[in-house]
Structures are given as structure tokens and as C-alpha cells.
C-alpha positions in Angstrom: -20.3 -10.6 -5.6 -17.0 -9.1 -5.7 -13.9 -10.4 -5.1 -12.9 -10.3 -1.9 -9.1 -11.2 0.0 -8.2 -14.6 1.3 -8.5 -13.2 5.2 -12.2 -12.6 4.3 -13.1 -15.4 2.7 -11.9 -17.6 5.3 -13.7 -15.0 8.3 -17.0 -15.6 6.3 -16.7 -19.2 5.6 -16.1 -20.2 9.1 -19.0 -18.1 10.0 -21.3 -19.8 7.8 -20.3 -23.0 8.6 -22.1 -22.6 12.1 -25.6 -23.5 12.1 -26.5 -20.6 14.7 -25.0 -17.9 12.7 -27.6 -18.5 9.7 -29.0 -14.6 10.0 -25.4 -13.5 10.2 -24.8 -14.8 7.1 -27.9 -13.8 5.3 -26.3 -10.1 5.9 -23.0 -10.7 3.9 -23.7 -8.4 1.7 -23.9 -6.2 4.0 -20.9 -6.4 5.8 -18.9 -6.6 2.4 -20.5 -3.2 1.3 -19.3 -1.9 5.0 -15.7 -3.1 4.7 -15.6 -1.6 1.0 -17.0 2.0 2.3 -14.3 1.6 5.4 -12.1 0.3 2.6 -11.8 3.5 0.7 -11.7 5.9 3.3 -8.5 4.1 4.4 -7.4 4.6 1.2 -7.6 7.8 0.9 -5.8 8.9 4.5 -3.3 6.8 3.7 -2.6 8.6 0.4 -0.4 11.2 2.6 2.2 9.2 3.6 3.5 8.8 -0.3 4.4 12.6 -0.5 8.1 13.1 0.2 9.3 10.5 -2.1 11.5 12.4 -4.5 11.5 9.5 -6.9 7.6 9.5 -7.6 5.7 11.2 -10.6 8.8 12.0 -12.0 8.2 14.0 -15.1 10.8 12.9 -17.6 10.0 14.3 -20.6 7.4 16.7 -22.8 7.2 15.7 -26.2 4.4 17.3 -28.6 2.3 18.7 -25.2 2.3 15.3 -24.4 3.9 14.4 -20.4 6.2 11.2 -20.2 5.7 10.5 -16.4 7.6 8.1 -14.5 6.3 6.6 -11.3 7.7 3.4 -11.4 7.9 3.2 -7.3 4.2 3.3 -7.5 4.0 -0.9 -6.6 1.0 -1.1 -5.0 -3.0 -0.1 -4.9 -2.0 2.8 -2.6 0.9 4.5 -4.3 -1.3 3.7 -7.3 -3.9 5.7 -5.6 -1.6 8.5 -5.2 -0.1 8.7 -8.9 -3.9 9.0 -10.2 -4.7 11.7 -7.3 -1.8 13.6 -8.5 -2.0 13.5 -11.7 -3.8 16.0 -14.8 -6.2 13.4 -16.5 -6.1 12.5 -19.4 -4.2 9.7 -18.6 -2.8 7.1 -20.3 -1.6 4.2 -17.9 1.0 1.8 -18.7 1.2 -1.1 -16.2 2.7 -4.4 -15.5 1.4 -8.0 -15.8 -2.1 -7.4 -13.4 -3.7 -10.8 -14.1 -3.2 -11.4 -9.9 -4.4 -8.2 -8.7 -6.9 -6.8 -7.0 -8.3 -3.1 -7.3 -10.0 -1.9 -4.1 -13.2 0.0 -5.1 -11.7 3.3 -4.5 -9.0 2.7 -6.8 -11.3 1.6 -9.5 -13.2 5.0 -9.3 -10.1 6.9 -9.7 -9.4 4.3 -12.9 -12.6 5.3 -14.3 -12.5 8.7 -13.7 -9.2 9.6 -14.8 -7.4 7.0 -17.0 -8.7 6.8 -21.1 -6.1 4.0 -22.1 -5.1 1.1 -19.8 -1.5 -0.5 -21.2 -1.1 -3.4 -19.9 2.5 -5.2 -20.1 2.2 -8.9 -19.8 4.8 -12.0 -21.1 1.5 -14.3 -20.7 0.0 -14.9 -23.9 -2.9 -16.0 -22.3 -3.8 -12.5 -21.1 -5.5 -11.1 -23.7 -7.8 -8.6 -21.4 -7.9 -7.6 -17.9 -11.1 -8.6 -15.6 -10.5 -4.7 -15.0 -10.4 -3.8 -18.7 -14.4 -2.4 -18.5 -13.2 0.5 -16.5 -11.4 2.2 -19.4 -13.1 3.3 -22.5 -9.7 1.4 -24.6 -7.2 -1.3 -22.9 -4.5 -2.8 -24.2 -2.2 -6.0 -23.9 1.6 -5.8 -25.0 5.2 -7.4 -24.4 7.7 -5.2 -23.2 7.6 -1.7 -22.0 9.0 -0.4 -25.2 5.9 -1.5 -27.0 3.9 0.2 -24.5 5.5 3.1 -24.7 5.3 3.9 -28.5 1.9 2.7 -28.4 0.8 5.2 -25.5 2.5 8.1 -27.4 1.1 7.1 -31.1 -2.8 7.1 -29.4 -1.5 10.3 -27.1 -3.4 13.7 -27.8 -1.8 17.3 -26.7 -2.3 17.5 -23.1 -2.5 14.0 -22.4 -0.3 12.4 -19.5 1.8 9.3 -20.2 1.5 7.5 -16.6 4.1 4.4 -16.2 3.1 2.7 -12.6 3.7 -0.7 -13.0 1.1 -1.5 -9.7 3.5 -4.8 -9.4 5.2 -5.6 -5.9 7.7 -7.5 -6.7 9.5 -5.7 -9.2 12.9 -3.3 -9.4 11.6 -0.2 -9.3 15.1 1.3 -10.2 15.6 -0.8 -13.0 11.9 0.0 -14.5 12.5 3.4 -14.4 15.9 3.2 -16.1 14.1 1.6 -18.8 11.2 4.1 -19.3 13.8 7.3 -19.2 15.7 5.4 -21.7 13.2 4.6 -24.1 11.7 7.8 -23.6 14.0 10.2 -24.3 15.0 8.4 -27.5 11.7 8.8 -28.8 
């Protein structure tokens, strides 16, 4: 079954827990599948309200056909949503830490369908792979966004987009993007 929000959990267990709701309960599944499908078309009308942000998909740099793309404001699934939408795949995505994340099933598509490297950045040397790491055909654990960085470009082909949208809310945006224009433009 797929992971589902705290909210949820709790609105199904205390519906299980009474006796007379037994055939409710047989139709979980059901109503899971329902709030996914509702789930994604949410997603994608709220994708409109991230266009007049001059500080998004920033494109910092072209390097050997390859696109250096800064969207470091994109902290969430949403604005995540809107990076990928907006964006030329191939894409090679750099995020942050995402061991305490959840992808809604729309966003997971748009993973799939678009991004060919996942970099993850993560100080936790536990986190060697990502319970989303099967939606990428190559994904990748390293330190600090320089790593990331050079490691994006050395596996970049002509054409391919460098994505940085770290997906984290409770970053500095402004600071993250300072570092990625700095690193970047001293490759």
C-alpha cells in the first residue's frame, strides 16, 4: 500500500476501529486510489500559481550544450512539479537530503518521465539510496552541492539540463542559489 499522510492515517484508523464500519474499510483501497486521482489533478491546477516568480528556473549558465539551471525556490512537491513541467528533459536533478519526503503520484510520473539521474545531497551517511531511487534509471548519494554538481556535469551529455531544486522546505533558498551560481560558473 502506499504511503499515505499522517491526516489519513488517522481518518482511516478511526474508521476501522468501529465495528459497524467493517465494509467501509474493506474499500480502502479504494478510497486511497480516489484521493491519489483527486491528488494529481490538484496538482496540476495548482502548477499556475508558480509562474511570475522571477527567481525560478533561472538559467545560469551553458557549458558544452549542457544547461546549468537554478531553481533553488522550488521547496516543495508543487514548485517541484513546476520545474519538471517546465523544463527540456533530459534532466539531471540535483536535490537535497529527501529521506522525509513524500512524492505525490503525479510528481513521481513527472520523475519518471523526465529526470535520467537523481542527485541526491545528503550529510546522513546512512542514506545510501532513496525509497524513490527506482524511478530513475541512475541515482546518486553525495555531500555537498559542489560534489553534486561536478558529478551532474561529468555524467551530462549535449543537450542535457542540469536541474538544482532542492524539494526541501526548510532551507534558504537565497543562500542555495548563491552557492550553485558560484560553483557553477567556476566550472
Amino acid at each position: 500500500m502506499k504511503k499515505v499522510n499522517n491526516k489519513m492515517t488517522y481518518i482511516l484508523n478511526d474508521i476501522i476501529s468501529k465495528s459497524n464500519n467493517i465494509s467501509l474499510a474493506e474499500n480502502i483501497p479504494h478510497l486511497l486510489d480516489d484521493q491519489l486521482k483527486s491528488s494529481k489533478k490538484l496538482s496540476k491546477n495548482y502548477l499556475k500559481y508558480f509562474t511570475k516568480n522571477t527567481n525560478r528556473l533561472v538559467v545560469l549558465r551553458k557549458l558544452n550544450n549542457v544547461k546549468f539551471i537554478d531553481d533553488s525556490y522550488a521547496i516543495n512537491n508543487y514548485a517541484l512539479c513546476y520545474a519538471l513541467e517546465m523544463t527540456n528533459d533530459p534532466i539531471i536533478w540535483i536535490s537535497l537530503d529527501n529521506s522525509n519526503i513524500y512524492l505525490s503520484k503525479y510528481l513521481t510520473e513527472n520523475i519518471e518521465k523526465k529526470v535520467k539521474i537523481w542527485i541526491n545531497i545528503s550529510k546522513n551517511n546512512d542514506i545510501h539510496n532513496s525509497i524513490y531511487a527506482y524511478l530513475v534509471p541512475e541515482f546518486y548519494t553525495v555531500k555537498n552541492l559542489s560534489q553534486a554538481i561536478k558529478l551532474a556535469y561529468a555524467f551530462a551529455d549535449p543537450g542535457d539540463n542540469i536541474l538544482f531544486a532542492p524539494n526541501k522546505s526548510n532551507i534558504i533558498s537565497k543562500t542555495y542559489s548563491n552557492k550553485f551560481k558560484k560553483i557553477v560558473n567556476e566550472l
